[in-house]
PyMOL Python script that loads the backbone (N, CA, C, O; Angstrom):
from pymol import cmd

cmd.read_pdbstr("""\
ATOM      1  N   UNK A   1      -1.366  -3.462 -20.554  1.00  0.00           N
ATOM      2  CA  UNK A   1      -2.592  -3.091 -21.254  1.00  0.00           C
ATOM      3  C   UNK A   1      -2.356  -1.790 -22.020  1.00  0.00           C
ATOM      4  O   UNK A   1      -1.470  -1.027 -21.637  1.00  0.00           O
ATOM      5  N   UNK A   2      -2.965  -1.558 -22.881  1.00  0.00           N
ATOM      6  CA  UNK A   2      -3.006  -0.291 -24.049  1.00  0.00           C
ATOM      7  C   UNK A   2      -3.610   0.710 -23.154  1.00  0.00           C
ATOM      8  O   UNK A   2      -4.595   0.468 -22.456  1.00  0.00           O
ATOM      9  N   UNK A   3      -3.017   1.802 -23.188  1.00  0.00           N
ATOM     10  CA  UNK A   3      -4.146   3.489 -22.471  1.00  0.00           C
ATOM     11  C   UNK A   3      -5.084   3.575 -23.913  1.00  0.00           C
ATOM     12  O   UNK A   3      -5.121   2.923 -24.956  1.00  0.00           O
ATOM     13  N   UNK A   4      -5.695   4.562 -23.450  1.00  0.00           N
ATOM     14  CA  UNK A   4      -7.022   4.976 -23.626  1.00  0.00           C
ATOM     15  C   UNK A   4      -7.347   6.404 -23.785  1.00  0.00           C
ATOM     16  O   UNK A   4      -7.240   6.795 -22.622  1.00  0.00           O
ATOM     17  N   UNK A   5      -7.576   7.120 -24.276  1.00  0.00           N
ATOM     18  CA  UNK A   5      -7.732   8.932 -23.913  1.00  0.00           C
ATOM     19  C   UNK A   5      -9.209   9.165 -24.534  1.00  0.00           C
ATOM     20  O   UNK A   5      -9.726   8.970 -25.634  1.00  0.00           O
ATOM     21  N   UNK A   6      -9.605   9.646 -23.367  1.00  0.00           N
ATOM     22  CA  UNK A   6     -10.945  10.258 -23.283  1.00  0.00           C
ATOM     23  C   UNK A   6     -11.175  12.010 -23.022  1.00  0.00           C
ATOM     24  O   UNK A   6     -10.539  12.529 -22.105  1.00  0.00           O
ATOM     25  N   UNK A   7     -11.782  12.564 -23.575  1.00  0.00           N
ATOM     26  CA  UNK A   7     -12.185  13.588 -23.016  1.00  0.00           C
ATOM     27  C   UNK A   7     -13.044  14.089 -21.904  1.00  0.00           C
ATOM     28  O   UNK A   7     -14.209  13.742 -21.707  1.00  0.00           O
ATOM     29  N   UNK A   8     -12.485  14.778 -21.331  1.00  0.00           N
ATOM     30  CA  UNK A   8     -13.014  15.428 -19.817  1.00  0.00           C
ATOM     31  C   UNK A   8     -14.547  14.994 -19.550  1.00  0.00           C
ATOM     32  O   UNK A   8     -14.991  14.531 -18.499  1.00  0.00           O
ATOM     33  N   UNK A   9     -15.209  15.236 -20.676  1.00  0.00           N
ATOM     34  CA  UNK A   9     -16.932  14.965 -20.615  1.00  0.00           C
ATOM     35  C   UNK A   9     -16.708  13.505 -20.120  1.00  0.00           C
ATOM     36  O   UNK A   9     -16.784  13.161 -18.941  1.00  0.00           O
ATOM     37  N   UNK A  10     -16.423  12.691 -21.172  1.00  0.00           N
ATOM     38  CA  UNK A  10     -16.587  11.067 -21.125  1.00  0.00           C
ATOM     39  C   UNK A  10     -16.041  10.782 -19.806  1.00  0.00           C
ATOM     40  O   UNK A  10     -16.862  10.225 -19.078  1.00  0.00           O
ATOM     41  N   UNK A  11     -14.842  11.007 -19.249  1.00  0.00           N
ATOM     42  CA  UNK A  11     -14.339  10.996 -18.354  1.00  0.00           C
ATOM     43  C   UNK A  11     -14.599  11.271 -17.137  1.00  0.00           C
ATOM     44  O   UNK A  11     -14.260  10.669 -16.118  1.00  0.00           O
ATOM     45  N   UNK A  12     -15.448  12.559 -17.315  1.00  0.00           N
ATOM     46  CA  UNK A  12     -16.719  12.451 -15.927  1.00  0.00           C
ATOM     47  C   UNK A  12     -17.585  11.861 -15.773  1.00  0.00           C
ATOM     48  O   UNK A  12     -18.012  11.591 -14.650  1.00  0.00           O
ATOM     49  N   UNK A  13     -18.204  11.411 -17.046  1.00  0.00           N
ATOM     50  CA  UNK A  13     -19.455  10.075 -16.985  1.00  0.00           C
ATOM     51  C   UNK A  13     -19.266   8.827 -16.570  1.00  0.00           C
ATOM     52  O   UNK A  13     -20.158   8.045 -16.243  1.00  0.00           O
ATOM     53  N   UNK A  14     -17.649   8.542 -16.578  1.00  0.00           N
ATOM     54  CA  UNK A  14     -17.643   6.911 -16.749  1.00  0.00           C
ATOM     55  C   UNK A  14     -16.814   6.966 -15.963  1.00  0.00           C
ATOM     56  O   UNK A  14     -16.114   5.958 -16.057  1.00  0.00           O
ATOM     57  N   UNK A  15     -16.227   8.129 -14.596  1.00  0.00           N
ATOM     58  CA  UNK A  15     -15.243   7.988 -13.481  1.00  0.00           C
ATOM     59  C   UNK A  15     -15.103   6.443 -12.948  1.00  0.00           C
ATOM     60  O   UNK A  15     -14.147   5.669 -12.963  1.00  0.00           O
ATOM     61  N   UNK A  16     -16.457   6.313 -12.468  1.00  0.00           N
ATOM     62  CA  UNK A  16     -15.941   5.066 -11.765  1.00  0.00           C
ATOM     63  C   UNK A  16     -15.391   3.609 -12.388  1.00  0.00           C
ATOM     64  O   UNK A  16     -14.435   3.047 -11.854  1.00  0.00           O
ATOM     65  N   UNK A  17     -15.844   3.226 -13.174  1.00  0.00           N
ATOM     66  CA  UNK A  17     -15.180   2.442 -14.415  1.00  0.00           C
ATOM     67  C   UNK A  17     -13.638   2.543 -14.665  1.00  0.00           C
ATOM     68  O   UNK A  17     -12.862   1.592 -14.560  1.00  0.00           O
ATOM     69  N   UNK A  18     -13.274   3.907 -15.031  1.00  0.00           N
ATOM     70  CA  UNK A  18     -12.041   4.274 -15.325  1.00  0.00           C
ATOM     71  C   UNK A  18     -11.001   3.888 -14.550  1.00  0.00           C
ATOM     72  O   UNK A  18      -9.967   3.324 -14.910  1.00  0.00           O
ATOM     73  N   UNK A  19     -11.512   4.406 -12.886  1.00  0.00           N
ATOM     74  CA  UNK A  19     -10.649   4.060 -12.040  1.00  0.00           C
ATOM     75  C   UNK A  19     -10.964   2.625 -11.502  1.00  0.00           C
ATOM     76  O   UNK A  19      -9.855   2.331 -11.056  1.00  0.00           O
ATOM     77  N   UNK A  20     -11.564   1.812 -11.317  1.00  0.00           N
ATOM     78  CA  UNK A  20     -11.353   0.259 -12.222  1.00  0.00           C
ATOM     79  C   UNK A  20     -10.454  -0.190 -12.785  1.00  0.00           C
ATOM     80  O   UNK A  20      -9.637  -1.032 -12.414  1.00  0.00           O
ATOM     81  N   UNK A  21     -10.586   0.546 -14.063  1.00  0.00           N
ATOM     82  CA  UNK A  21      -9.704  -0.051 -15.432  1.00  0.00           C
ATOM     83  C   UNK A  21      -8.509   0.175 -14.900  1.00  0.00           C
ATOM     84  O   UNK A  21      -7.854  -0.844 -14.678  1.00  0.00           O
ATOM     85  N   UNK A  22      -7.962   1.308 -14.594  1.00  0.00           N
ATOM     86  CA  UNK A  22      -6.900   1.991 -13.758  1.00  0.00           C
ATOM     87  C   UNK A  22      -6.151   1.052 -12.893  1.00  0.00           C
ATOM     88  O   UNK A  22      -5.007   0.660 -13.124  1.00  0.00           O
ATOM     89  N   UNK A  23      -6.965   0.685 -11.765  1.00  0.00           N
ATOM     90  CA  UNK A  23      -6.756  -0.075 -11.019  1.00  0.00           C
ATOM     91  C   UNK A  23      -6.183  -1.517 -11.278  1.00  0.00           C
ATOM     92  O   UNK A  23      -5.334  -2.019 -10.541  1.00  0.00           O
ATOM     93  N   UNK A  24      -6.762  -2.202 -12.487  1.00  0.00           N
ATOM     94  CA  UNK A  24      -5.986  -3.308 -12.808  1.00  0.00           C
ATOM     95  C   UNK A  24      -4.794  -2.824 -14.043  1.00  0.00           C
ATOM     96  O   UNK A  24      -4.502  -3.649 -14.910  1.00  0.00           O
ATOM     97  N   UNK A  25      -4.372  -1.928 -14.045  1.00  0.00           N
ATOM     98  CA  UNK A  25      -3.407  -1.680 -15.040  1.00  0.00           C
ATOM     99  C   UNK A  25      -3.044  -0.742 -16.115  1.00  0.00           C
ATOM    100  O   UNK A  25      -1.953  -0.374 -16.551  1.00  0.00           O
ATOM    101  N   UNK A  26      -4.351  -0.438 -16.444  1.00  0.00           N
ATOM    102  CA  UNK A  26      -4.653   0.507 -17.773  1.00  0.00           C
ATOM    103  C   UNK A  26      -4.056   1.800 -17.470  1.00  0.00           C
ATOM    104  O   UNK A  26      -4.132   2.326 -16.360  1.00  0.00           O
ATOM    105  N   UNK A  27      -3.635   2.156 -18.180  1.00  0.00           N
ATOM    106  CA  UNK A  27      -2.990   3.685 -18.249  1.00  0.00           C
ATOM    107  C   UNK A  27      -4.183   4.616 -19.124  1.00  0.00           C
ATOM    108  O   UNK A  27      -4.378   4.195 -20.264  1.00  0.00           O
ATOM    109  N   UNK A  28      -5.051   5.909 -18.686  1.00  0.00           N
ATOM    110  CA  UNK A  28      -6.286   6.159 -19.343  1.00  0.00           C
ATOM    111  C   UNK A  28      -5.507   7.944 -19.442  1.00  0.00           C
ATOM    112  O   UNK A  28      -4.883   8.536 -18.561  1.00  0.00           O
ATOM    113  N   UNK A  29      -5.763   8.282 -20.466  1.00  0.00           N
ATOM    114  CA  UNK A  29      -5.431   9.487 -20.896  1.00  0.00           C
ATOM    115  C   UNK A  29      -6.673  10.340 -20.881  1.00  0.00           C
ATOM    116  O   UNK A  29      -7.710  10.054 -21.479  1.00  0.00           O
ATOM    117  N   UNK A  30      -6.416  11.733 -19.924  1.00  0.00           N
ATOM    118  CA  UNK A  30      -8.021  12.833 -19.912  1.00  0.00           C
ATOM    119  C   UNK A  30      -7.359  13.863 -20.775  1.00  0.00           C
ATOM    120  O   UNK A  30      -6.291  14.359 -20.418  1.00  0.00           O
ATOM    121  N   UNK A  31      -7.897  14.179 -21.804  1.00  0.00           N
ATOM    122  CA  UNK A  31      -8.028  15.158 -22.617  1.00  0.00           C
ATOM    123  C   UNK A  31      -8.994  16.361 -22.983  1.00  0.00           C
ATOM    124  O   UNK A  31     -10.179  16.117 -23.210  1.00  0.00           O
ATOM    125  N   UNK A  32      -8.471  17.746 -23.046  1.00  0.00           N
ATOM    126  CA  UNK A  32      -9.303  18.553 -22.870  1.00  0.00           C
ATOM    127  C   UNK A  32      -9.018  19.367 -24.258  1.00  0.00           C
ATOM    128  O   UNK A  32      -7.951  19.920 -24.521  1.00  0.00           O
ATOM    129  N   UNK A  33     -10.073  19.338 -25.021  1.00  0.00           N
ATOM    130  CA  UNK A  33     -10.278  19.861 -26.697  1.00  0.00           C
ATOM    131  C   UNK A  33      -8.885  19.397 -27.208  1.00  0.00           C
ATOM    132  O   UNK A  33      -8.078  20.171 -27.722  1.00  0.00           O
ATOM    133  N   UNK A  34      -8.670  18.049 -27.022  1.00  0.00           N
ATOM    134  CA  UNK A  34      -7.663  17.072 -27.653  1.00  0.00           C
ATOM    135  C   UNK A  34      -6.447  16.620 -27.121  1.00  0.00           C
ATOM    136  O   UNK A  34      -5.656  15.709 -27.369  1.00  0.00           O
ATOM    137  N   UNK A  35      -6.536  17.490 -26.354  1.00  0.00           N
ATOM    138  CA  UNK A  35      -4.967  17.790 -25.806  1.00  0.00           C
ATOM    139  C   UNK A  35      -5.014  17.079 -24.810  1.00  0.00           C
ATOM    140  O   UNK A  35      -6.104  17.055 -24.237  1.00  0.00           O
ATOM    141  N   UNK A  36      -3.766  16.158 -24.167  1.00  0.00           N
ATOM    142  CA  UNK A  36      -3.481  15.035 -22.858  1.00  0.00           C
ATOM    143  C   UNK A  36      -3.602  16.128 -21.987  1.00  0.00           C
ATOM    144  O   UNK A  36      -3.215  17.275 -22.212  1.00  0.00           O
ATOM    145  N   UNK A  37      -4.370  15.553 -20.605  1.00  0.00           N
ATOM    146  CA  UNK A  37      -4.466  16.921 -19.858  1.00  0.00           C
ATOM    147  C   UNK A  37      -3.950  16.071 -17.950  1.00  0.00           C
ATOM    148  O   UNK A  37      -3.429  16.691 -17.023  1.00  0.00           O
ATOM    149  N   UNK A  38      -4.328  14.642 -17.959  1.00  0.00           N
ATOM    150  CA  UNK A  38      -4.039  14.258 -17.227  1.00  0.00           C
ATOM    151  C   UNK A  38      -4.131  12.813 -17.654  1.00  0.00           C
ATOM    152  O   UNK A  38      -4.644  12.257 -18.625  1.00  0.00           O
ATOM    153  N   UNK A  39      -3.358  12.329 -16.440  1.00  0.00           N
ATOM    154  CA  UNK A  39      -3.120  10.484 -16.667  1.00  0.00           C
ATOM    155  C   UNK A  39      -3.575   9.965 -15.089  1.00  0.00           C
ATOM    156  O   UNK A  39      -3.193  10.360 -13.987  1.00  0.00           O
ATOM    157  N   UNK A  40      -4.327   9.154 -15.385  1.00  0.00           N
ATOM    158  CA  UNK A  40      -5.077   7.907 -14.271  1.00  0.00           C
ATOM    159  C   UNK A  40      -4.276   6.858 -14.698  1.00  0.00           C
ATOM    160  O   UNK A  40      -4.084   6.335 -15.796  1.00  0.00           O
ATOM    161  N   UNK A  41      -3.722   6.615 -13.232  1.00  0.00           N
ATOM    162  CA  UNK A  41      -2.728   5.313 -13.216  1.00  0.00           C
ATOM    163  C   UNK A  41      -2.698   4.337 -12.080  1.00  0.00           C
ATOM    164  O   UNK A  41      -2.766   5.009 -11.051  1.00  0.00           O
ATOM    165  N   UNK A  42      -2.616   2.852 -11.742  1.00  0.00           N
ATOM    166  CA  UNK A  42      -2.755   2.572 -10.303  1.00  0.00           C
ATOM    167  C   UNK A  42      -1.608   3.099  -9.545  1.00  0.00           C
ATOM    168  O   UNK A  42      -0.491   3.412  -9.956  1.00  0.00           O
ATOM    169  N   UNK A  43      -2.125   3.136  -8.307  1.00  0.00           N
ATOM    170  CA  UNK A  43      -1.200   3.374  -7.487  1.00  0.00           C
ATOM    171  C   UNK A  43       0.407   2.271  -7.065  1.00  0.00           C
ATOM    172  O   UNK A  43       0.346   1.060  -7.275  1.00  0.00           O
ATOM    173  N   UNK A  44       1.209   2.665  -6.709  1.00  0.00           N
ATOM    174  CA  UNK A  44       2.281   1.350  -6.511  1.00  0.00           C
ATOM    175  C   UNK A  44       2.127   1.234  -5.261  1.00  0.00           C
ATOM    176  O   UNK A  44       1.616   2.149  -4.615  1.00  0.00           O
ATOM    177  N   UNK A  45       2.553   0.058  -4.675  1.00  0.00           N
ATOM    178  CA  UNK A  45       2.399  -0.777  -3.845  1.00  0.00           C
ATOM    179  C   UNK A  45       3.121   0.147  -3.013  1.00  0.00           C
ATOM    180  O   UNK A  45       2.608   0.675  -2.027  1.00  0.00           O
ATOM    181  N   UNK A  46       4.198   0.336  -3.358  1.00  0.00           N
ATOM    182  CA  UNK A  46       5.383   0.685  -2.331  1.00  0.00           C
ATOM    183  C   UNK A  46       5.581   2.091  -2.530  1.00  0.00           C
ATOM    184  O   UNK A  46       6.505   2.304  -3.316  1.00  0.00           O
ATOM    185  N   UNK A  47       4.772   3.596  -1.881  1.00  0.00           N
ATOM    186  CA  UNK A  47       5.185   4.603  -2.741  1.00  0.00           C
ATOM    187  C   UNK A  47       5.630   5.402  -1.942  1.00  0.00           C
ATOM    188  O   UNK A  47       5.343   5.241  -0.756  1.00  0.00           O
ATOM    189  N   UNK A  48       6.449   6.483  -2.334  1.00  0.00           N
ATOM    190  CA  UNK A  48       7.206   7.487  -1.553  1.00  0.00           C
ATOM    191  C   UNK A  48       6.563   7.945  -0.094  1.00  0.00           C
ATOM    192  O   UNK A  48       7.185   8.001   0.966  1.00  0.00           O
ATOM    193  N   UNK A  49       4.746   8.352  -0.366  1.00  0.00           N
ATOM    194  CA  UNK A  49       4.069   8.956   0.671  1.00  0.00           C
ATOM    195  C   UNK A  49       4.202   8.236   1.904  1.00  0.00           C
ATOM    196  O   UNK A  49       4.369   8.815   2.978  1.00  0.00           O
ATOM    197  N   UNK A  50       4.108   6.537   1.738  1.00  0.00           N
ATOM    198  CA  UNK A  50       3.794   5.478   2.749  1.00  0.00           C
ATOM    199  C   UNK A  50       5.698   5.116   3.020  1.00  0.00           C
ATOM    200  O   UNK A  50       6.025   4.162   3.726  1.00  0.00           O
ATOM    201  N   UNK A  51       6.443   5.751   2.552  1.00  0.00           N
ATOM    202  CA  UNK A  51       8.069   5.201   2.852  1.00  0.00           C
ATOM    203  C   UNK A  51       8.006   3.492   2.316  1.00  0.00           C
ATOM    204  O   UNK A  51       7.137   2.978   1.612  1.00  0.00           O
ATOM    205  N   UNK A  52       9.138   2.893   2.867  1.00  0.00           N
ATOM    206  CA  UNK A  52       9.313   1.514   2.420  1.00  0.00           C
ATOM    207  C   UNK A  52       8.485   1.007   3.238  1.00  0.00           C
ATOM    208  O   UNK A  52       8.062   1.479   4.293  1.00  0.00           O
ATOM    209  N   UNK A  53       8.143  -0.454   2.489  1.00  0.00           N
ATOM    210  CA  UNK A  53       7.574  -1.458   3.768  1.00  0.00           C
ATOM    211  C   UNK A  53       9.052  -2.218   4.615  1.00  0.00           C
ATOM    212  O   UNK A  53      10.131  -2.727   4.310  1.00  0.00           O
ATOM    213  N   UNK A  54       8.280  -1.900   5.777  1.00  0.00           N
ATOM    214  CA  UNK A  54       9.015  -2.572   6.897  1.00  0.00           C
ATOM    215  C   UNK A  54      10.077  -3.996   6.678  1.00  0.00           C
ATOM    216  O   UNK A  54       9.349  -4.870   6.207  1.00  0.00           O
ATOM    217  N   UNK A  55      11.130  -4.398   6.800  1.00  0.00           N
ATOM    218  CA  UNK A  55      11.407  -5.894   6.686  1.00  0.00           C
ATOM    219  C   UNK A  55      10.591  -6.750   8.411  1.00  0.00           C
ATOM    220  O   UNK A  55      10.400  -6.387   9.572  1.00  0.00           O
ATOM    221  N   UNK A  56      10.364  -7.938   7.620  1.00  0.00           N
ATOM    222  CA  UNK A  56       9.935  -8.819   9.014  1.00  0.00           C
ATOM    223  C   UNK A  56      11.134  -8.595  10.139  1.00  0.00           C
ATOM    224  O   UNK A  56      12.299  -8.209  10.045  1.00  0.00           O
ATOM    225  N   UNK A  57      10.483  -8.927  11.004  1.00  0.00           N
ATOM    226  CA  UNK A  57      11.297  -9.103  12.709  1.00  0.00           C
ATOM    227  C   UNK A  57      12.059  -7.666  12.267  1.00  0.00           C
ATOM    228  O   UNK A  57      13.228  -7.798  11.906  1.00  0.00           O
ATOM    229  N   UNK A  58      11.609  -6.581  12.264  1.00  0.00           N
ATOM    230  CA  UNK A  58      12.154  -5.532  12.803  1.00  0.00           C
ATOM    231  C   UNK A  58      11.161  -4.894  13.294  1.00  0.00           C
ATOM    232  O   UNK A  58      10.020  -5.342  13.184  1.00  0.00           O
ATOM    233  N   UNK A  59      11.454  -3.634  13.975  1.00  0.00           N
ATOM    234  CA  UNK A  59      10.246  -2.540  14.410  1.00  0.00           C
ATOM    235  C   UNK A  59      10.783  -2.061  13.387  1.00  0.00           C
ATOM    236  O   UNK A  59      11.491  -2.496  12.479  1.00  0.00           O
ATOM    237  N   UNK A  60       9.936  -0.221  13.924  1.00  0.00           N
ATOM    238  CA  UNK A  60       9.779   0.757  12.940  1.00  0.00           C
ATOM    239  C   UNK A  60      11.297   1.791  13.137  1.00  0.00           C
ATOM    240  O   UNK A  60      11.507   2.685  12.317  1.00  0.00           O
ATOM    241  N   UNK A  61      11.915   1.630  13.872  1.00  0.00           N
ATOM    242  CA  UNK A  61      13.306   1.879  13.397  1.00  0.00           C
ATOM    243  C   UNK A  61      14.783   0.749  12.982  1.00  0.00           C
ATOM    244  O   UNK A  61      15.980   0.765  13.272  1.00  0.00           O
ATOM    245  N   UNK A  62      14.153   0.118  12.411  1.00  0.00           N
ATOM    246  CA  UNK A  62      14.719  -1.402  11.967  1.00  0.00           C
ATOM    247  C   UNK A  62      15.957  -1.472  13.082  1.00  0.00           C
ATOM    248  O   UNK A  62      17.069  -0.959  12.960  1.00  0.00           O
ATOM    249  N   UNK A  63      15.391  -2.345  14.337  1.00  0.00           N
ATOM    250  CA  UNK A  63      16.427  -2.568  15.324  1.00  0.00           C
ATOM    251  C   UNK A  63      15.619  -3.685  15.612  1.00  0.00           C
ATOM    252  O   UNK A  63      14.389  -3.648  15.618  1.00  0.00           O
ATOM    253  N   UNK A  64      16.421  -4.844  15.891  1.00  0.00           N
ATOM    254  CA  UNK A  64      16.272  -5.886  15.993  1.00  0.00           C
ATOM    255  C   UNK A  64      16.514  -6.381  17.373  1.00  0.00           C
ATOM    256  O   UNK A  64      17.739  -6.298  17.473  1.00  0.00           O
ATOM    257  N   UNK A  65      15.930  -6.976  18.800  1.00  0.00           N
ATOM    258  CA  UNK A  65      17.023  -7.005  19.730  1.00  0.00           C
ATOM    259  C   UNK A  65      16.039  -8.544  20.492  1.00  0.00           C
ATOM    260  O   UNK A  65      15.021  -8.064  20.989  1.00  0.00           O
ATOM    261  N   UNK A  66      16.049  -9.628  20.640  1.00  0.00           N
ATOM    262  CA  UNK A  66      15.711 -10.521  21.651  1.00  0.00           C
ATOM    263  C   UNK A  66      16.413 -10.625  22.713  1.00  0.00           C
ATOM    264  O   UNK A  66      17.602 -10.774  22.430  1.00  0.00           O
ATOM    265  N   UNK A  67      16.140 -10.611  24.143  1.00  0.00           N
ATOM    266  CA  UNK A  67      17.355 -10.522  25.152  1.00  0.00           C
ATOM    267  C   UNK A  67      17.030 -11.916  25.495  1.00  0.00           C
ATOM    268  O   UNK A  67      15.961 -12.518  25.595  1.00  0.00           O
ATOM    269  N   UNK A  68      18.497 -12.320  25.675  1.00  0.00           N
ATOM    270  CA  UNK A  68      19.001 -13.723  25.958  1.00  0.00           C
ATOM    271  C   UNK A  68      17.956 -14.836  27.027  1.00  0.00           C
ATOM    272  O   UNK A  68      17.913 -16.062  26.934  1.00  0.00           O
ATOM    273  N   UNK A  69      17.379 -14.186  27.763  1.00  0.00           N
ATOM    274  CA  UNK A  69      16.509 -15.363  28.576  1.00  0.00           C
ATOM    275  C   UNK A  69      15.051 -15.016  28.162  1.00  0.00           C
ATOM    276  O   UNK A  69      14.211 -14.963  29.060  1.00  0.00           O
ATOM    277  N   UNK A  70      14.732 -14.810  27.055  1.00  0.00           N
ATOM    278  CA  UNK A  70      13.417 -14.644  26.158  1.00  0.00           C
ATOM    279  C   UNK A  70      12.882 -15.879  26.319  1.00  0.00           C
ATOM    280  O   UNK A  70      11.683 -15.784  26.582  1.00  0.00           O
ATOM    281  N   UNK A  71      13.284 -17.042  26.271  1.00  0.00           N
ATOM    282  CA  UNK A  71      12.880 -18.509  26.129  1.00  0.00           C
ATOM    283  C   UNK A  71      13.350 -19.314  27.471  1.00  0.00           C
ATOM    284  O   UNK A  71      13.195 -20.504  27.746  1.00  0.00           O
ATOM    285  N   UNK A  72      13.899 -18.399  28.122  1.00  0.00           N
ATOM    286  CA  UNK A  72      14.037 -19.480  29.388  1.00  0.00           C
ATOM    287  C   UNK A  72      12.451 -19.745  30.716  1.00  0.00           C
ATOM    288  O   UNK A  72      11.595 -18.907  31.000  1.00  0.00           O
ATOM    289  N   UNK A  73      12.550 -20.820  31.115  1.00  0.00           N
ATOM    290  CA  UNK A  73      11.536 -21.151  31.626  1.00  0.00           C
ATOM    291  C   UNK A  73      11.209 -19.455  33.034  1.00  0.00           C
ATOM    292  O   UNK A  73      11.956 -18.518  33.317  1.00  0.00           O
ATOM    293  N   UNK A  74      10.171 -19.714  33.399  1.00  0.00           N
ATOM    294  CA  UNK A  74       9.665 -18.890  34.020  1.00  0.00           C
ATOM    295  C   UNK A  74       9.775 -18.888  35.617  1.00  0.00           C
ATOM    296  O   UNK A  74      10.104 -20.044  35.884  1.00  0.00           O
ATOM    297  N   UNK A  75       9.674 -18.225  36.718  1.00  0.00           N
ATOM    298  CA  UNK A  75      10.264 -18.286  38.400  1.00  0.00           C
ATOM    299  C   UNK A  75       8.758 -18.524  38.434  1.00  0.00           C
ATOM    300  O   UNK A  75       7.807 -17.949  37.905  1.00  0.00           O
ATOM    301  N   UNK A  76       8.896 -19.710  39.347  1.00  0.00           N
ATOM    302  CA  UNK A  76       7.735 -19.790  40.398  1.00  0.00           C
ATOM    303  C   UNK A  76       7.289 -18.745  40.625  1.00  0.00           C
ATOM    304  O   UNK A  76       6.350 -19.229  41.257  1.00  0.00           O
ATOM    305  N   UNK A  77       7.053 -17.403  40.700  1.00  0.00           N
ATOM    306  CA  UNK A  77       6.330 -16.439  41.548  1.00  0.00           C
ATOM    307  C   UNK A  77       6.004 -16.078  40.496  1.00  0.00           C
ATOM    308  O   UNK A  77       4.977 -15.481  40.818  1.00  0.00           O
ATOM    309  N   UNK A  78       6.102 -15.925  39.046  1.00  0.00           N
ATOM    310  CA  UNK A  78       5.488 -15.357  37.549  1.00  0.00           C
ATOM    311  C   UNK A  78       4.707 -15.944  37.194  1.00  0.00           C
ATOM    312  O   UNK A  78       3.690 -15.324  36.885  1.00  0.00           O
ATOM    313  N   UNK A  79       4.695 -17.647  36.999  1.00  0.00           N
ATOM    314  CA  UNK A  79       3.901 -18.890  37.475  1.00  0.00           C
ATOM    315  C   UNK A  79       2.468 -18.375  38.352  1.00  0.00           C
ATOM    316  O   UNK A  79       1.281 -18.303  38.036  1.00  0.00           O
ATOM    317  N   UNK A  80       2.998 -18.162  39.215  1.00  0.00           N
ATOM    318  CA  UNK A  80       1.833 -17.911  40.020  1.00  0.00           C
ATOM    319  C   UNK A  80       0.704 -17.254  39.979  1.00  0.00           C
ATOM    320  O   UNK A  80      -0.473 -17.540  40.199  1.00  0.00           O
ATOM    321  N   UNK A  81       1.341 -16.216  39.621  1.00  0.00           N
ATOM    322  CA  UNK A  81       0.575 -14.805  39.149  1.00  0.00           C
ATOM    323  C   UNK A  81      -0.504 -15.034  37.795  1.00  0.00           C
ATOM    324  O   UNK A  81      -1.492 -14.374  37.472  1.00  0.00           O
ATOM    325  N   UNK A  82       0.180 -16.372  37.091  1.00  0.00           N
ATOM    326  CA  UNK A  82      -0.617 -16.852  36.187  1.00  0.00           C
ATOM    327  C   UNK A  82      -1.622 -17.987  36.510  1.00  0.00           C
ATOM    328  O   UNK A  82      -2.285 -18.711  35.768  1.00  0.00           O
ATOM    329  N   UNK A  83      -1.542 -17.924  37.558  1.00  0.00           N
ATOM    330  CA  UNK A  83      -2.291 -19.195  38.253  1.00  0.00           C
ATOM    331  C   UNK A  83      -1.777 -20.646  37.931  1.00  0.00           C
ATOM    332  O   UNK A  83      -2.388 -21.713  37.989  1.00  0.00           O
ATOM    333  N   UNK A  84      -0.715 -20.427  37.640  1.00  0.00           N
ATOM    334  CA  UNK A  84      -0.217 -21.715  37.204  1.00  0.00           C
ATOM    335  C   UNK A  84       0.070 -22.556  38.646  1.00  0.00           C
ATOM    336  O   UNK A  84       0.507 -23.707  38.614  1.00  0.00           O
TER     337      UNK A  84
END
""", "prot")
cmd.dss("prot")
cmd.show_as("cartoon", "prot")
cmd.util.cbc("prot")
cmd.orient("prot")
């Protein structure tokens, strides 16, 4: 999408809109007695503050570990405890 530059006035009137427009894409230029003074932009998905997103099947220090009898059937006395 094309930016936009508004001055500070307009720009306080029509905040919420802006960041809207912002939000799906628009790049909006704030100008103060003409001059670019700031830029409204969306945020990225993936940004420095929040670190990377996680990959699946890891935790949060990407270690991966299933121990070997994860899927083996269960002892009668664990059973139990489940009322099984």
């Amino acid at each position: 999408m094309a930016g936009t530059q508004l001055n500070l006035y307009e720009a306080k009137t029509q905040l919420s809109s802006l960041v809207e427009r912002a939000a799906k894409g628009e790049e909006i230029v704030i100008a103060k007695a003409g001059k670019p003074m700031a830029r409204l932009v969306p945020i990225a998905v993936e940004s420095k503050a929040l670190g990377p997103l996680r990959k699946f099947g890891q935790n949060i220090l990407g270690i991966t570990y299933i121990a070997e009898d994860f899927d083996a059937p269960l002892s009668e006395e664990i059973l139990k405890d489940f009322g099984l």
